[in-house]
Structures are given as C-alpha cells and as structure tokens.
C-alpha positions as CSV (number, residue, x, y, z in Angstrom):
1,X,-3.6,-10.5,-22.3
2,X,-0.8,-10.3,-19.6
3,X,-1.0,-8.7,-16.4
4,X,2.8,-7.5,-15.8
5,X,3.5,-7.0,-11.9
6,X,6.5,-5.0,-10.9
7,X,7.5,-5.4,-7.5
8,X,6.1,-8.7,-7.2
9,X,6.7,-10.6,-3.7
10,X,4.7,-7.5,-2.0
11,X,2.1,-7.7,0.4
12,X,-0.1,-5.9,-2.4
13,X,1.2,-7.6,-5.1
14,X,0.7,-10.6,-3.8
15,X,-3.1,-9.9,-2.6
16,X,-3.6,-8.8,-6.6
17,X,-1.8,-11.8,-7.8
18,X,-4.3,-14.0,-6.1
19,X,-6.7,-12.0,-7.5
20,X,-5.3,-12.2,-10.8
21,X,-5.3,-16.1,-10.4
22,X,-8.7,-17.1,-9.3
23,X,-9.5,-14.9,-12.5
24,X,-7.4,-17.3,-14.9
25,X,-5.6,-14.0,-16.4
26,X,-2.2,-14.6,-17.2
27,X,0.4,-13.5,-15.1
28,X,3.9,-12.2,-15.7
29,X,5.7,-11.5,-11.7
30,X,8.5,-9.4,-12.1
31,X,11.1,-8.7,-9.4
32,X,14.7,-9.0,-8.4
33,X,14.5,-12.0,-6.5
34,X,12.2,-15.3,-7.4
35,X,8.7,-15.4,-6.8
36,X,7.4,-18.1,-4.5
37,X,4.0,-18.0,-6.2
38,X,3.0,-20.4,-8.8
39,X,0.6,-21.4,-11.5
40,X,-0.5,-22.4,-14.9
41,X,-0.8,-19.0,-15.9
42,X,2.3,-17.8,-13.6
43,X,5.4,-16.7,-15.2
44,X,8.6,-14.9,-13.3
45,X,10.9,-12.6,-14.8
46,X,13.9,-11.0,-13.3
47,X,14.4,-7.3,-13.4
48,X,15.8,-4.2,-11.9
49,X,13.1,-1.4,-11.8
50,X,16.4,1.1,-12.7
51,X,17.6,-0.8,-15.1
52,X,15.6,0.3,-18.2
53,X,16.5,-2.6,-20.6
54,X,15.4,-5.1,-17.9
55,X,12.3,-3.0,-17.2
56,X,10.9,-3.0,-21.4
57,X,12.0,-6.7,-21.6
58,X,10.0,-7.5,-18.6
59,X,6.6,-5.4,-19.9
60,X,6.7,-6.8,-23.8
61,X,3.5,-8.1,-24.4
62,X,1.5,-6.4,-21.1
63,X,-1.8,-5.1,-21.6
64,X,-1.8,-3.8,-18.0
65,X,1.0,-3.4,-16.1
66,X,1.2,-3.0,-12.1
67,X,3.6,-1.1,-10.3
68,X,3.8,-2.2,-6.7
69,X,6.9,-1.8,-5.8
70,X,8.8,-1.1,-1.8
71,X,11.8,0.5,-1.8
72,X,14.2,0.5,2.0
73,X,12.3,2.8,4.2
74,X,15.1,5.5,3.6
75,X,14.5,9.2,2.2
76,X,17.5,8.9,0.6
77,X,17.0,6.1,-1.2
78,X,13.8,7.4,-2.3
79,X,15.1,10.3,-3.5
80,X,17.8,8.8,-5.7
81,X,15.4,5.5,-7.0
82,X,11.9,6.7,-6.9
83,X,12.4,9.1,-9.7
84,X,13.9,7.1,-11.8
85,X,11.5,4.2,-11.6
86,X,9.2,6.1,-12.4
87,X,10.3,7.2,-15.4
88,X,11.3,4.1,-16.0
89,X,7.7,2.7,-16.0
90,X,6.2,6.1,-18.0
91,X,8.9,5.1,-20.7
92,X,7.7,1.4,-20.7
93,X,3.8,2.4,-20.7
94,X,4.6,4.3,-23.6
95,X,7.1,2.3,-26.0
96,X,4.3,-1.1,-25.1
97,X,1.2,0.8,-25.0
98,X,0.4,-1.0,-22.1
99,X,-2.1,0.5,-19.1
100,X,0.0,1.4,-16.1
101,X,-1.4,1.2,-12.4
102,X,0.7,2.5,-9.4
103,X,-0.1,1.5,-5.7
104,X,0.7,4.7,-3.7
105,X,0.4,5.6,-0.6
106,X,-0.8,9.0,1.2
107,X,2.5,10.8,2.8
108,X,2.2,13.4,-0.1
109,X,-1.2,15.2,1.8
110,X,0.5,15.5,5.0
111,X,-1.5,16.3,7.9
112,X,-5.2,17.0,7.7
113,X,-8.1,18.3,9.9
114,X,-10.5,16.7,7.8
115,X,-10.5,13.4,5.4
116,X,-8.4,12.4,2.6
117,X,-9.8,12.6,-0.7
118,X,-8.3,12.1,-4.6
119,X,-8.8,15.5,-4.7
120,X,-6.8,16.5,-1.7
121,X,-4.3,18.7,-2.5
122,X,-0.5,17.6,-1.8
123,X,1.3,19.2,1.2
124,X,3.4,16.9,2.5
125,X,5.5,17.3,5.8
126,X,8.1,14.8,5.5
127,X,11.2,13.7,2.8
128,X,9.2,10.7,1.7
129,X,6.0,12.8,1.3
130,X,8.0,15.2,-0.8
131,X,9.5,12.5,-3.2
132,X,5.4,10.6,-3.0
133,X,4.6,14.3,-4.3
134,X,6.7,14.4,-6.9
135,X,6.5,10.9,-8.7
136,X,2.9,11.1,-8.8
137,X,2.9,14.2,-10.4
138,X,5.1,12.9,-12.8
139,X,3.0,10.3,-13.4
140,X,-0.2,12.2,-13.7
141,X,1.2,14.6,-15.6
142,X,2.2,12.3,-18.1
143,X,-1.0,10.5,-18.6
144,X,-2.8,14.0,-19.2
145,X,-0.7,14.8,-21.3
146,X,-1.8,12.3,-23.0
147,X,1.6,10.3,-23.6
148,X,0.5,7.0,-21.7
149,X,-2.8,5.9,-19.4
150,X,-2.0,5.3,-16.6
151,X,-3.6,5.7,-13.1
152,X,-3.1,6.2,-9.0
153,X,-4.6,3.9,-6.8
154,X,-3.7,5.0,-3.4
155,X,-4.1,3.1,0.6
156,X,-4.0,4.1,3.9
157,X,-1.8,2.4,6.5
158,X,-2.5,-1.2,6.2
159,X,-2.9,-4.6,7.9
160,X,-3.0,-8.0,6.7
161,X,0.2,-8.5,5.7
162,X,2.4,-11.9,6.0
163,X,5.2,-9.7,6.1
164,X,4.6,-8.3,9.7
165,X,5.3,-4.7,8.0
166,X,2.2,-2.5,9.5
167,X,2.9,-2.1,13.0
168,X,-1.1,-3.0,13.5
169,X,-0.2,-6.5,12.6
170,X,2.9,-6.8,14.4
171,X,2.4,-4.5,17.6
172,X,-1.3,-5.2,18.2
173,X,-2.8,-8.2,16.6
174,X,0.6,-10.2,16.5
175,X,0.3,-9.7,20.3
176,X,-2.9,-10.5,21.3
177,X,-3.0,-13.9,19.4
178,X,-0.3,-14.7,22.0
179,X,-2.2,-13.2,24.5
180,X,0.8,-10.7,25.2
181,X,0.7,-6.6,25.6
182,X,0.5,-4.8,22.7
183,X,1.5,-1.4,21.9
184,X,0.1,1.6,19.8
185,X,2.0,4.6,18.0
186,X,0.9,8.0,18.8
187,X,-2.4,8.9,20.6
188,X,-5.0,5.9,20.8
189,X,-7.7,8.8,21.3
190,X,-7.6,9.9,17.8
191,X,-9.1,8.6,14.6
192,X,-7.7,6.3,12.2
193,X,-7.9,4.3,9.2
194,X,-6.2,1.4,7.5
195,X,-6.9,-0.3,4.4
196,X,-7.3,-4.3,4.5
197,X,-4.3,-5.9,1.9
198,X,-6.9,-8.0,0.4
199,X,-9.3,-5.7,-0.3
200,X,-6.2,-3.4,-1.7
201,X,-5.6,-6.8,-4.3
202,X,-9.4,-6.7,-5.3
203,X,-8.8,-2.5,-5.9
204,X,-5.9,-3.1,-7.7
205,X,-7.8,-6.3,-10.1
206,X,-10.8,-4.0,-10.5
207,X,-8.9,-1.1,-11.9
208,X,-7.0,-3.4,-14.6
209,X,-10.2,-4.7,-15.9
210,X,-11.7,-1.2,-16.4
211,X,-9.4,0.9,-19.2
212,X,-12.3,3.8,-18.6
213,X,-11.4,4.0,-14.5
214,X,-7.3,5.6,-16.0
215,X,-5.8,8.9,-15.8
216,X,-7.2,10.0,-12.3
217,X,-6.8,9.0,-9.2
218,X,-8.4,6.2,-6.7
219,X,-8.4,5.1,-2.8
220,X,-8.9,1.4,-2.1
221,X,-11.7,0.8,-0.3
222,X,-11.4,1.2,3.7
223,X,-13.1,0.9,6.1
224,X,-14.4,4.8,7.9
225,X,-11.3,5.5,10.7
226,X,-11.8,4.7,14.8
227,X,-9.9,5.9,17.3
228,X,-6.9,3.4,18.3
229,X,-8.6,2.7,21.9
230,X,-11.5,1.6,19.6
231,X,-9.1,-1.0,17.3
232,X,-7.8,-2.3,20.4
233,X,-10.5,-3.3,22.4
234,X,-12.3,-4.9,18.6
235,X,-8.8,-6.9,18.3
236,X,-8.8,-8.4,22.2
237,X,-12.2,-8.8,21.7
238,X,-11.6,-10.7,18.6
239,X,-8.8,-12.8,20.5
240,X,-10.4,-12.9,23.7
241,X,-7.5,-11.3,25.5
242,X,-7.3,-8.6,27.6
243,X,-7.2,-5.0,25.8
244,X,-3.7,-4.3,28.0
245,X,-1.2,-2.3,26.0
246,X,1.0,0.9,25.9
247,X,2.0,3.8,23.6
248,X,5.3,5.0,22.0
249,X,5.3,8.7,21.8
250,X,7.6,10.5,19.6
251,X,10.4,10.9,22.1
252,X,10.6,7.4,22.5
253,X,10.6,6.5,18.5
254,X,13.7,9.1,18.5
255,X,15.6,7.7,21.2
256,X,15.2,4.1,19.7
257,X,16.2,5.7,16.2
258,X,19.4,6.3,17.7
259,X,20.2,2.2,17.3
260,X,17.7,1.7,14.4
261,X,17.6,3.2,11.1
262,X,14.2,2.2,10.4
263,X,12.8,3.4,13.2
264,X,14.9,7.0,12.6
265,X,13.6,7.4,9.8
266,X,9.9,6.5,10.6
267,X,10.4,9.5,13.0
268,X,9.4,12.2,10.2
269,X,5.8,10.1,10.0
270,X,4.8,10.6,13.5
271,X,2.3,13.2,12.6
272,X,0.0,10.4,11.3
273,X,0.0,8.9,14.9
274,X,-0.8,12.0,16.9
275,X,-3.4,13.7,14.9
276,X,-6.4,11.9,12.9
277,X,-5.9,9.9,9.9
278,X,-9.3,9.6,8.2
279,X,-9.0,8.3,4.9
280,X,-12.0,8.3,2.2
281,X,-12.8,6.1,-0.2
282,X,-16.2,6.7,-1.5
283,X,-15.1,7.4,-4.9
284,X,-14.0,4.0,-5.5
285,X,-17.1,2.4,-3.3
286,X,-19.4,4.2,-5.5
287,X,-17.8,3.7,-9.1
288,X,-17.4,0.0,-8.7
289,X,-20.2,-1.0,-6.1
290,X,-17.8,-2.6,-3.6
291,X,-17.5,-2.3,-0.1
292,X,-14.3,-2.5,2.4
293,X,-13.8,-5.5,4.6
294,X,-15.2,-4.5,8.1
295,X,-12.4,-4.1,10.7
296,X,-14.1,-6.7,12.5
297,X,-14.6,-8.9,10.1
298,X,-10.7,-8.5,9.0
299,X,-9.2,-9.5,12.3
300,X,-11.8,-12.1,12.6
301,X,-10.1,-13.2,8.9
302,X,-6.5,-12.8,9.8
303,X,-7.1,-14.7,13.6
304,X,-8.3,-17.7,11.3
305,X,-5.3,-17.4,9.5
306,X,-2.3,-15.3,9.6
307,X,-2.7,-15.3,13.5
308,X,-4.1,-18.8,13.7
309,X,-2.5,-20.6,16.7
C-alpha cells in the first residue's frame, strides 16, 4: 500500500515520513518543490494542490493519503487556496477511494476559558480561524455524508521543528542554546500548550494504520499546558543558562507589522498569547495507549540535537 503525503517538506510531514520509514511502508512525497528525503521505499512526485489533474495523478494507487500542507501566513491567501485544496483532496479521496488524513490546527475554536476538546465547538476570532472553520467543515461534512473517509487530526502550537517556525524554538530555546535572552509572546503568567513535532508524526502514522479511528476528529498527543514563566525556567534549566528574557505585547507585534507582513498578520492571533491555551488530548491518549513527550524530556531531545552546539 502507498502512503501519499501532500505537502511533503513540512515539519509534520516530515516527522510522519520518518515514521512512515522506520515502518518499511511505501512512500509517495508529493509537493511543489523536490524532497530532500530519501529511501528504498521513497518516491517524489511533483504537484500543485490547486491544480486538480496534478493532485489525482499524484494520489493513484494511495491507500491513505496525508494532507499536511502550509500555505504563506496570509488570510488572503487562505481564503482564495484553502477552499479549493480542499476540495481538491475530497475529489481525490473519492475518485481513488483512498483514506484521507488532514493535519489542522486549532484557530477555528478561538478563545477559551476552559480546554480544547474535538468536541469544542468552532468560534473562531480571526480570518484564518474563519477559513480553518470552514474547510474542516467541508471536510467533515463530506465524510458523514458518507462520500469519502476521511479524518481531522488537529495540534496545538508546536516546537521541534528544523524550520525555526514556532516562535518557542526560535525565540526561546534557539536562544538559550546560545546562552542569549530569549523572548515570549503575550503573558508568560498564563497557561499553555504545544504539541512536540515528533509526537505529531507518530499521531499522524497511528491514524493511517487504523481505517476504524476516520470520520471524527483527533488531537495529537500533548503534553497538559504551563504557564510560559514555567517553559522558560524548564528550557534554561535544560541549557543551563540563565532564565533572562522579555515579552512582546500586542502593541509591539503591531508596530513591527508595520515593516513585516508576517508579523501583521500574526497580529489577529494574539489572543492565544494573552489568555490560556490548554489544549486536550485525552481522546487520542486513551484510544491508542500513547502518551505525549514530556516538555522536559523534548527540550532535553532537541538540545541533543536540533540545538546541539
């Protein structure tokens, strides 16, 4: 059987295709640019998610197809693309029969008082959480209606990546490995959680190897939320450094938006940084037996590694 990844090149899609590896499953990486990953069982196809002809040609033959896909962190871009991808992929599910599994993440349930559960309904605050909202409805809705099977797997912010994207990696553990000031979003009083990239790759290889886990909706395994004073003082611990650093506060993310698009438009997310962000996963812990990485014990990891001096 072939496991078809769309959007390879990811910091998910890559933690799944190492997964998918030490398995010996064969592996089909699809994306716009060539993969850097290779194998015996590794195969890369080129395609463009809105291109629909590219998108079946690249799926022929799945038995479970991944969607983990980034698009430029611009609401209008998600607007115009995110739609149609996902159509794209419902028609593709469909036409192969293939199972379909879509990373998400949680801007559709806005803010909270309490934790995030599958079940939490979807109020987002933002553009991006509006256009989250509606593309996995769309996808939901399709599999219920019993058209395709197909299921949500969804993560809280995350660290771990080579790619330097969560601002955990780059502004606080990046830092302290160099023994430098590092600098949190928001309020470090409040609670928090993020989801370990490797333990979003085993999620992601666990639900493709269960057909009766489709057609609802999952959380990858994460650790329970601390408060941000709590992550830094665990990460200079880790690094033996001391736990100096400052915080941004939304004023200051608008004024640097001003000469940054990325940063503008990371603006309408600021709600996650100022109130708690407790994310549950028991669901998935309980269905599959598994337990998320420690926080600890992924910092530890990534010093040994990714931050590895």
């Amino acid at each position: 059987m072939i496991h078809t990844i769309f959007g390879a090149g990811g910091p998910v899609a890559n933690a799944l295709t190492k997964q998918l590896i030490d398995h010996n499953e064969t592996i089909r990486l699809v994306s716009r640019r060539p993969s850097t990953i290779a194998g015996k069982n590794v195969t890369w196809q080129k395609a463009d998610l809105l291109n629909y002809a590219e998108v079946l040609q690249a799926a022929k033959g799945s038995g479970v197809i991944y969607l983990c896909a980034g698009l430029v962190y611009n609401a209008k871009i998600w607007q115009q693309q995110w739609p149609v991808i996902m159509q794209n992929m419902i028609n593709v599910a469909k036409e192969t029969g293939a199972r379909l599994i879509f990373f998400d993440n949680v801007y559709m349930y806005g803010q909270l008082n309490g934790p995030m559960t599958e079940t939490t309904p979807y109020n987002p605050m933002s553009k991006k959480g509006e256009v989250r909202a509606k593309i996995a409805t769309q996808l939901i809705d399709a599999a219920l209606g019993g058209n395709i099977k197909a299921s949500i797997i969804r993560g809280a912010d995350f660290y771990g990546a080579e790619s330097m994207n969560s601002f955990f990696d780059s502004m606080v553990l990046a830092k302290y490995a160099k023994a430098q000031g590092a600098q949190w979003i928001g309020k470090p009083k409040t609670l928090h959680s993020f989801s370990y990239i490797p333990d979003c790759g085993k999620a992601m290889y666990l639900l493709g190897q269960t057909p009766g886990s489709d057609n609802q909706i999952w959380h990858v395994p994460t650790a329970q939320a601390i408060t941000g004073n709590q992550f830094i003082e665990l990460a200079a611990d880790v690094f033996n450094t001391k736990a100096r650093y400052s915080t941004i506060n939304k004023l200051m993310m608008q004024l640097v938006g001003l000469f940054n698009p990325l940063v503008k438009d990371s603006v309408e997310m600021y709600y996650q940084y100022d109130h708690d962000y407790i994310f549950n996963s028991d669901k998935f812990e309980k269905y599959f037996n598994v337990k998320p990485t420690t926080y600890r014990d992924g910092i530890v990891e990534l010093s040994e590694t990714l931050f590895k001096s």
